[in-house]
C-alpha distance (Angstrom), angle and dihedral (degrees) to the residues before:
residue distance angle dihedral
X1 . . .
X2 3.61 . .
X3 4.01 121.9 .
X4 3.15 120.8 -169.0
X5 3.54 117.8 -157.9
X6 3.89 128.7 -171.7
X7 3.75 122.7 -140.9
X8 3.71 101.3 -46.8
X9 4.07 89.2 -150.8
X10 3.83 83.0 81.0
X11 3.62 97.7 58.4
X12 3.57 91.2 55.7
X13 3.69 97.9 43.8
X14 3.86 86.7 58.5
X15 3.79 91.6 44.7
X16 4.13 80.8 51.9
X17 4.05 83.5 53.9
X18 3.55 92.8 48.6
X19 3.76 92.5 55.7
X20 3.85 97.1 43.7
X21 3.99 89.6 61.3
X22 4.16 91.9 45.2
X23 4.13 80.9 50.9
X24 3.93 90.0 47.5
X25 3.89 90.9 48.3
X26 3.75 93.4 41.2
X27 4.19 88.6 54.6
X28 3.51 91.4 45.4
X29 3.95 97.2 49.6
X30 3.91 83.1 54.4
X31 3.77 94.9 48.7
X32 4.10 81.5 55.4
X33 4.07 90.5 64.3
X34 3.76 137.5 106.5
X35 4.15 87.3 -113.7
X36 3.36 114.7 86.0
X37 3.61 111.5 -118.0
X38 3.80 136.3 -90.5
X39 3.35 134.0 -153.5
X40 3.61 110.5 -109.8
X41 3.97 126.4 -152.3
X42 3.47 131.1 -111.1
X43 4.39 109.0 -76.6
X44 3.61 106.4 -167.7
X45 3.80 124.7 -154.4
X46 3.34 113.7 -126.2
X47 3.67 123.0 -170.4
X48 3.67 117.0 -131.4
X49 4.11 94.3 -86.4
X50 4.25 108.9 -155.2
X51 3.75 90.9 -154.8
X52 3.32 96.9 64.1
X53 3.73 94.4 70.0
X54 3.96 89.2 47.3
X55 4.01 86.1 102.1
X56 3.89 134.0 51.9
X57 3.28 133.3 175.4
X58 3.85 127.5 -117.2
X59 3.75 101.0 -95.9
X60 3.84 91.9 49.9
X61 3.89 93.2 57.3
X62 3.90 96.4 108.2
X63 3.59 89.4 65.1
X64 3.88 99.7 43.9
X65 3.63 138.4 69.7
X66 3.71 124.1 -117.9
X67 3.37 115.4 -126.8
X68 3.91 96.1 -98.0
X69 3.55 91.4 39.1
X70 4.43 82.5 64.1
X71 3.57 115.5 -22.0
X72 3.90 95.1 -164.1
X73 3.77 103.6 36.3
X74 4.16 110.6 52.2
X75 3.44 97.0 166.8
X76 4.14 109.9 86.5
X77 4.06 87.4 -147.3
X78 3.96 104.1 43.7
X79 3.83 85.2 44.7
X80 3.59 83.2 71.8
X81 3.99 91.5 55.0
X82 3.42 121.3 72.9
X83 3.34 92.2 -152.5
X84 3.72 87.5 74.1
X85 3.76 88.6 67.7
X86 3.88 97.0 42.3
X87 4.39 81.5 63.0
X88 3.42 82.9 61.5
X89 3.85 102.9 55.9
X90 3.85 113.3 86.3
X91 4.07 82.4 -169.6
X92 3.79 151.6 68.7
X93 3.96 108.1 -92.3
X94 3.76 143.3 178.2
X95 3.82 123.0 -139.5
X96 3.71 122.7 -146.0
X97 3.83 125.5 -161.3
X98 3.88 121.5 -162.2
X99 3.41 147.3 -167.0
X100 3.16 126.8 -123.1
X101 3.78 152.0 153.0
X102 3.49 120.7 -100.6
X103 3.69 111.3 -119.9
X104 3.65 114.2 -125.1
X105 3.93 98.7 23.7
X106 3.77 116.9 56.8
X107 3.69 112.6 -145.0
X108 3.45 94.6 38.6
X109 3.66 117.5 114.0
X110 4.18 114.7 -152.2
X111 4.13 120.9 171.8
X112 3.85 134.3 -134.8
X113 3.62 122.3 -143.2
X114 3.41 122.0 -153.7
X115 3.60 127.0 -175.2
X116 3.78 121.3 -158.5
X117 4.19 140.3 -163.5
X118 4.00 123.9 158.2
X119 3.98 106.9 -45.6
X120 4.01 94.3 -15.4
X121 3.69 135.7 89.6
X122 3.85 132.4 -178.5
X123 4.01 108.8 -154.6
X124 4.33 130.0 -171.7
X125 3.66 127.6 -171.3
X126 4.00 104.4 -139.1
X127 4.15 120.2 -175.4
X128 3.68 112.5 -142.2
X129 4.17 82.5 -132.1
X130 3.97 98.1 64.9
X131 3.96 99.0 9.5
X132 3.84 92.3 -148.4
X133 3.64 121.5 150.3
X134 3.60 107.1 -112.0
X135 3.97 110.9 -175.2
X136 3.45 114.9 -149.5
X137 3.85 106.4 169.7
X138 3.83 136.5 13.1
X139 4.04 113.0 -179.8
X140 4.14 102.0 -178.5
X141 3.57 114.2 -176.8
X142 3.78 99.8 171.6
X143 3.75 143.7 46.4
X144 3.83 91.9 -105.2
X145 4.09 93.3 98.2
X146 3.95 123.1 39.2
X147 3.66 119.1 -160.3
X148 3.81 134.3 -140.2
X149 3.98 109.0 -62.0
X150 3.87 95.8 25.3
X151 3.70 87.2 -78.9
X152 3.96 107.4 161.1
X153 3.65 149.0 160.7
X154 4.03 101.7 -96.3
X155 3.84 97.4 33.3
X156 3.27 117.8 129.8
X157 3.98 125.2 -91.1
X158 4.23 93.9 -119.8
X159 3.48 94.0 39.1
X160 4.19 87.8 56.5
X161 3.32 93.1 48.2
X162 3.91 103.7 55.1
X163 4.22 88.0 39.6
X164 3.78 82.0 55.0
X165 4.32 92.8 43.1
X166 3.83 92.7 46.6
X167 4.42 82.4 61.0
X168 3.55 86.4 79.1
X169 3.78 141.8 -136.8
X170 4.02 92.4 -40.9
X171 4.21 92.0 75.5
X172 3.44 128.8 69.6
X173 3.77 116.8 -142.8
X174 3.76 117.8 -161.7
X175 4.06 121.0 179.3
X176 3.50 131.7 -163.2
X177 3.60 128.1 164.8
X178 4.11 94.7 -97.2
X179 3.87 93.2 36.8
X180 3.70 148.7 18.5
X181 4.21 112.4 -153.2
X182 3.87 122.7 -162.6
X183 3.89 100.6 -171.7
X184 3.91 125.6 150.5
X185 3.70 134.3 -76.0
X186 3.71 89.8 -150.9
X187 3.63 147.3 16.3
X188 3.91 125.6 20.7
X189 3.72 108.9 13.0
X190 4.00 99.7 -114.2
X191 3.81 120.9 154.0
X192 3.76 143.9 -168.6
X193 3.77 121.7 -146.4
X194 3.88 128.7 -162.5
X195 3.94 115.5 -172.1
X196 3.22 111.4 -156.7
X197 4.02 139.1 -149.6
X198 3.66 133.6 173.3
X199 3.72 90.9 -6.2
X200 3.91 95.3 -51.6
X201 3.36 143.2 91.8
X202 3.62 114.5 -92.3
X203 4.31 101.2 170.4
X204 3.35 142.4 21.0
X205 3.52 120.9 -151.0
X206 4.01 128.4 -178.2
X207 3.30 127.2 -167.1
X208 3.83 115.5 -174.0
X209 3.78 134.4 -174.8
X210 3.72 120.2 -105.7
X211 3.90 132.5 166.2
């Protein structure tokens, strides 16, 4: 099943509509009452802004991802909406659903999403039993899609390498001259890769963990 989606910035710029009028009717209800009216300050709309959630703080951990564990999707909750990924696109794209069979239980039929734009694709694993998205690889070979930390294809090398050092002890960082890698120390073995030309990033590749 193919669905083809136009640029998803327009859906939200008619939700945005939507809630301007409900605001205009709202302020002119109150105008209607026995209270004389006060002037009211400026409410801006803000859409729904997927960077925002890029950083938690310590005591929120348990219900974040680290940025291995999804390094576009921090929150543990929106990672489970795909609509947290379409924020992220600064492109038309195409989503794909598949069948397939769910690997330790024959007869069981799970799915894989895969989102598309240009050369780049965003793809999840999800079991029919729990339906979560579970992303298993992101290759992004253009600007259209920034990940968690303002890492992005055409940053520059230094400024990837201090994001990636300011992650902590938990990540792994491994440079070469075509690449740098932030995988784990510990745990599943999931991996980031960061080819590199003329002293910026050129592609992002994810590898995640899923079984």
């Amino acid at each position: 099943m193919l669905l083809r989606l136009n640029r998803f910035r327009h859906r939200h710029s008619l939700k945005v509509q939507l809630l301007v009028l409900l605001l205009l009717i709202q302020t002119l209800a109150s105008a209607c009452t026995d209270k004389p009216s006060e002037e009211e300050g400026d409410t801006p709309l803000a859409r729904h802004d997927a960077v925002a959630s890029d950083t938690a703080s310590a005591g929120s951990s348990a219900a974040t991802h680290d940025l291995l564990g999804n390094p576009l999707v921090a929150d543990l909750q929106q990672s489970n909406d795909l609509n947290a990924y379409f924020d992220r696109i600064d492109a038309n794209f195409t989503v794909d659903a598949d069948a397939i069979e769910n690997r330790h239980t024959p007869g069981i039929t799970d799915s894989i999403y895969t989102i598309r734009f240009g050369d780049s694709f965003i793809e999840f694993y999800v079991p029919s039993q729990s339906g979560h998205l579970m992303l298993q690889v992101a290759d992004i070979r253009s600007a259209d899609v920034t990940l968690r930390n303002n890492l992005r294809v055409g940053m520059p090398q230094a400024e990837l390498l201090s994001s990636l050092k300011r992650q902590g002890d938990d990540i792994r960082i491994t440079q070469t001259p075509q690449q740098i890698i932030a995988s784990a120390r510990e745990g599943a073995p999931v991996s980031l890769h960061f080819f590199l030309q003329k002293g910026k990033v050129s592609r992002i590749l994810y590898e995640g963990y899923v079984d």
